[in-house]
N, C-alpha and C positions, 0 to 999 in steps of 0.2 A: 470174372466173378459174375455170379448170376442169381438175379434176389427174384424169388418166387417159384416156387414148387410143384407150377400146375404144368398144364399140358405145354405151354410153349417154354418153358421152362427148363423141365425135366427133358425135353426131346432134346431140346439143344444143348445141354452137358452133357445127355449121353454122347450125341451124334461128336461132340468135341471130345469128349473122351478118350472113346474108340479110335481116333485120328492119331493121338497121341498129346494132346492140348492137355494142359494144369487147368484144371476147372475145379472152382468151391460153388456150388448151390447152398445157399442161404433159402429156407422155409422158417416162416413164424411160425406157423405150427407145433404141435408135440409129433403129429402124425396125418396122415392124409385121411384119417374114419372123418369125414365130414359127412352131409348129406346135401352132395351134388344133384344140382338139378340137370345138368349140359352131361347129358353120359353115353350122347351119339358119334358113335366111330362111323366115319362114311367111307366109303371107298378110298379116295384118296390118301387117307390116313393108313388102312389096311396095306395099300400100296407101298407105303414109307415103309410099315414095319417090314413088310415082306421084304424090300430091299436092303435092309441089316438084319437080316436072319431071324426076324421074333416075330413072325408071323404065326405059324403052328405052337410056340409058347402063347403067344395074344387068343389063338382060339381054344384055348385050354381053360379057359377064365370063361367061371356061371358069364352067360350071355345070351339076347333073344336075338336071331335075324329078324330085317324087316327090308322089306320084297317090294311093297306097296306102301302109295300114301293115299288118300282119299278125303272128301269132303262128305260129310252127312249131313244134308238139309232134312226141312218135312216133307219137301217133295221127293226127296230117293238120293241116292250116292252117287258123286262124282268123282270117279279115277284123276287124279293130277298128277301122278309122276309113279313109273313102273320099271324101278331098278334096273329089271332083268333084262332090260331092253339096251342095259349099257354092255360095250366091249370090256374084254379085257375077265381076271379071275373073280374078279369080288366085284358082286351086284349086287350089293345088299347095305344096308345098317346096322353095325350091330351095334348093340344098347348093352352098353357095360357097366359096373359101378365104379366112377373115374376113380375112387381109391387103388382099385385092382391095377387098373391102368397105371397109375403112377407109383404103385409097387411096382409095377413089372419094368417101367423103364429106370427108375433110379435101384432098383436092384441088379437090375445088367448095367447100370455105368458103374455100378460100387464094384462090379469084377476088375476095373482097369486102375490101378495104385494111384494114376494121377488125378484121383473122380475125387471130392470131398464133399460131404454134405450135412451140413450143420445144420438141425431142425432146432424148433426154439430160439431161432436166431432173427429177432425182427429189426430191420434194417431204422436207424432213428437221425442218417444223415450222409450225406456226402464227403469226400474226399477229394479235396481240390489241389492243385497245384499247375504250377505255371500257366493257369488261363485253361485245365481241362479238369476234367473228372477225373482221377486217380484209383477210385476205393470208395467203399463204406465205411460208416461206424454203425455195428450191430450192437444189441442189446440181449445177452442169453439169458435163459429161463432164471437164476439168480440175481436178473435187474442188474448185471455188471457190461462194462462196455468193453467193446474189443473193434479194434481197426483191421482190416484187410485191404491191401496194397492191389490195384489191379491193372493193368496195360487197357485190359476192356470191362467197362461195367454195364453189364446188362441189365435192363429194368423190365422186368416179364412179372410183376406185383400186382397183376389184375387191375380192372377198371376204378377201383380206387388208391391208387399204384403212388404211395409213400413217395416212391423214386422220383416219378416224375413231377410230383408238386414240389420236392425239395432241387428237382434243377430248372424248377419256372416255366416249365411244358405246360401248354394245358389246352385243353384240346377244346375243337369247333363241335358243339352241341348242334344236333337237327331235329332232338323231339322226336315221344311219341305219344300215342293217340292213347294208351293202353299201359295196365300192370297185369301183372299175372301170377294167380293164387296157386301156392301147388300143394296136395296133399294124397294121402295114398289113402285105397281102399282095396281089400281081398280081391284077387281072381277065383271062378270058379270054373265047372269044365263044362264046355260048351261054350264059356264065352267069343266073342273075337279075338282072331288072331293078330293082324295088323293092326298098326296104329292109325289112329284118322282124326279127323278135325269132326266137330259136333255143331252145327249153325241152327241157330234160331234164331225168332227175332229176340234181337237185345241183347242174346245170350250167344257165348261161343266157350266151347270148352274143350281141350286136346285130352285126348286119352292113348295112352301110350302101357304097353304089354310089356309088363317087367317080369313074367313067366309066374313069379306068387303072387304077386298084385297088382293093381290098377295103378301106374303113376297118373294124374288127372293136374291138369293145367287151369285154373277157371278165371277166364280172360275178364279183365271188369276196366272202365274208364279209368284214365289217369286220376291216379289220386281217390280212389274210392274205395280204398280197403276201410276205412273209418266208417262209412254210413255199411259199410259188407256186414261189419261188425258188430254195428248197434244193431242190426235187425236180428242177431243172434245165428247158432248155429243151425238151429232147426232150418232157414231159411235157404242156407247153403245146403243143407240134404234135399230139401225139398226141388232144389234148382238141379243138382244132382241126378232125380229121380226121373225127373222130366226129361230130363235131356238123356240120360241113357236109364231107358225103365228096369234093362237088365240087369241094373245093380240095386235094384229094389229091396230094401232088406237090411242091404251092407251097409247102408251109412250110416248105421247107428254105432258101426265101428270107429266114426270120425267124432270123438266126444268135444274139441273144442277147436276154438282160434287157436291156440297153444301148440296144434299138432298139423297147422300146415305153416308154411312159408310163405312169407311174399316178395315178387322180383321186383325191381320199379324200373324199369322198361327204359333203355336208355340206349341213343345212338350217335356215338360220337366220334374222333379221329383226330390224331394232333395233326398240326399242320405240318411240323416238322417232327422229326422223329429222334434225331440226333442232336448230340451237341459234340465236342471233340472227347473222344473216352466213353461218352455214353451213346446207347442204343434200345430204344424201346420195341418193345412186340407184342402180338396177341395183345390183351384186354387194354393194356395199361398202353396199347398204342393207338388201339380203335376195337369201344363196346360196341357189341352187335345186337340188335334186336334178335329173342328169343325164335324169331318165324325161322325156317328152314332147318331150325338146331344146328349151321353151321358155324360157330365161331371156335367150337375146340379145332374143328380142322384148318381154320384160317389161322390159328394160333398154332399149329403143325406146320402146318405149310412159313410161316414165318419161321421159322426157326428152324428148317431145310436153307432157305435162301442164306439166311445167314453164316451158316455152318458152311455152307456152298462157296458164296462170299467172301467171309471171314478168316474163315478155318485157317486155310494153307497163310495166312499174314500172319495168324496167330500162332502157327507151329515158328515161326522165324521172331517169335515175343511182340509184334507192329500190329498196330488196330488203326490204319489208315484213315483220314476223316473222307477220303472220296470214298473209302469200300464201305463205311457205313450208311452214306448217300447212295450209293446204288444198291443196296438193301433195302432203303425206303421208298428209291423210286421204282421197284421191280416188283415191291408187296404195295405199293399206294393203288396202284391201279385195278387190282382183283378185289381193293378192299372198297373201295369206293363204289365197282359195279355190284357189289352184294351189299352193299347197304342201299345203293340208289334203288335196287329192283324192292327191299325190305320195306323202304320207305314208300315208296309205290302199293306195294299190298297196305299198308297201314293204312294210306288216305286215301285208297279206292275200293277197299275192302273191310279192313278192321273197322274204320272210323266210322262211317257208314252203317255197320251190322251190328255194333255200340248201340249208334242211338236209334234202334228199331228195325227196320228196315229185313226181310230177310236176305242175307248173304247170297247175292247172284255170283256164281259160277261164270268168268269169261267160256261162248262158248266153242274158243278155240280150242277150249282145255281136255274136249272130246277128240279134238283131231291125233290122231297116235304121233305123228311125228311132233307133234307139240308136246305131248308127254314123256318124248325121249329126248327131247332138248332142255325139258324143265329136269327131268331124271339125270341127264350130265351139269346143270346147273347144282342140282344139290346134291349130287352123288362125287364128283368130279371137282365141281367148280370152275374159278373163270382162270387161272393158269397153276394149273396142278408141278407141285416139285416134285424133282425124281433129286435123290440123296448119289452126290459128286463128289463128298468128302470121304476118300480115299479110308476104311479100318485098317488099323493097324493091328499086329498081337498086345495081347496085354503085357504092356510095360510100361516104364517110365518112361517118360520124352522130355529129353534134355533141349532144353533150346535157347539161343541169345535172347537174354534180357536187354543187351545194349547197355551196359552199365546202370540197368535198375534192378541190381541185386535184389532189395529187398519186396520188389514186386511178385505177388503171383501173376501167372500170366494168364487170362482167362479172357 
């Protein structure tokens, strides 16, 4: 059983699925139309799909490549990392709408009879018995409750993740320096193609090429969306304008607070990940700070390990408490180096270009083979999965419960 619906989520009932594994995915949701901010596929992730076959379905889906990253000071642009310079088929980003994404994966696990997915179904408690995790108790769209029995319960419920405060997980906070406002504005033609970072003093703002508009990121101190706010919106256009002149015009399309978002910037990781029957991943195991846009894919990459892992104990009905430990100690360590380096750009970088200061460019960042080691850092990552859980045809998969008839096995 597997409660949340997002990227680490949905990967991991598919990839169980196809193997032959009894999997229920539980979403509170009605449906995934949300407005995702995290909607970068990086290479590695393209790798995954292309290794279960839904690579060419995955590029079929409205989507922009992104080639390059860069910085924009007032002194002129700095190249930081150029995709193309990595091996292998996919050297790029693409930027999807995570809905599509997780149509296209939980609509290929619904082809295998043993996939179930119950939307509307928010998880409002654990199932315990003899000293482990068992099951949830969900709550469906008519406020009624219903129990699901499970050999493994996985907690992939995002970085405010139900699951793991109800089994007294809770994770080592490291702080950040920063929030981050997101709202959209029209493209027009001629604009830029790549996405980049925008530095001034005080001021930083990501502008990202969503092919009909501007997605725009406007980086401000922790905690400082309330005084963003009293200055009105005109102030936010105006901050806008300055920093990219070429949307001069368009922000009068942005009429209020009401029509952007705000992230509150958060980096943290349980210490432990498991307990006997449970297993946490992606957000709900360790939030990532928004830099690099790579936490969908660490949340990918988690839920390859597991299915790796896992998988073949779970086609035999057994969720071992050591294979859930070496899940955690095999994604602890790729997760800890992309937070350490995140955390590093925060306080030698963000924190800094915050309170004034214009944003200096390390100037390694010129040297090429530095840019193709920061381009496998965020293209790549720091131990990329390759998918080792064997597809099966679409069928049922009968397997020993060990006399826990009434468990699903997941």
């Amino acid at each position: 059983m597997i409660a949340g619906g997002g990227p680490a989520g949905a990967m991991l009932a598919l990839l169980l699925a196809r193997a032959g594994v009894d999997v229920t995915l539980l979403e509170k949701h009605a449906d995934f139309l949300r407005d995702f901010r995290g909607d970068t596929i990086h290479p590695s992730t393209l790798q995954v799909l292309s290794e279960i076959g839904l690579a060419q379905e995955f590029h079929r889906l409205p989507h922009h490549k992104a080639y390059t990253m860069s910085v924009r000071t007032d002194d002129g642009e700095v190249a930081i990392a150029d995709l193309r310079r990595l091996r292998g088929r996919y050297r790029y980003i693409a930027f999807v709408p995570q809905w599509d994404f997780l149509d296209l994966l939980t609509r290929e696990a619904g082809a295998y009879p043993n996939f179930h997915l119950l939307m509307n179904a928010k998880v409002v408690d654990l199932v315990r018995h003899d000293g482990a995790i068992r099951g949830v108790r969900y709550r469906d769209e008519r406020g009624e409750e219903h129990e699901i029995r499970a050999v493994l319960t996985v907690a992939a419920d995002g970085r405010h993740s139900e699951m793991r405060r109800a089994a007294g997980l809770a994770p080592k906070r490291f702080g950040a320096p920063m929030d981050v406002v997101w709202f959209r504005l029209p493209r027009a033609e001629g604009d830029p193609d790549q996405p980049f970072l925008r530095a001034s003093t005080g001021r930083l703002m990501v502008a990202i090429n969503r092919k009909t508009h501007w997605q725009l990121a406007y980086v401000i101190p922790k905690g400082g969306f309330t005084a963003l706010e009293a200055k009105g919106v005109d102030e936010l256009r105006h901050e806008v304008e300055r920093l990219l002149p070429f949307l001069s015009g368009r922000t009068r399309d942005l009429h209020g607070f009401d029509e952007t978002g705000v992230l509150s910037v958060e980096v943290n990781r349980l210490t432990r990940w498991h307990l006997p029957g449970l297993l946490a991943i992606g957000d709900a195991a360790h939030a990532m700070s928004p830099i690099f846009g790579v936490g969908i894919n660490l949340a990918v990459q988690d839920a390859v390990a597991t299915a790796n892992i896992v998988g073949p104990a779970l086609l035999r009905g057994r969720a071992p408490a050591a294979l859930l430990a070496k899940v955690e100690r095999r994604r602890r360590v790729p997760t800890a180096v992309v937070q350490t380096v995140q955390r590093v750009v925060q306080e030698r970088l963000i924190r800094p270009a915050l309170a004034g200061p214009v944003m200096r460019i390390p100037a390694l960042t010129r040297v090429p083979v530095v840019r193709s080691l920061v381009a496998r850092f965020i293209g790549l990552g720091v131990l990329p999965e390759h998918v080792r859980l064997t597809g099966q045809e679409k069928r049922s998969q009968q397997v020993d419960r060990e006399g826990a008839a009434q468990d699903a096995v997941q």
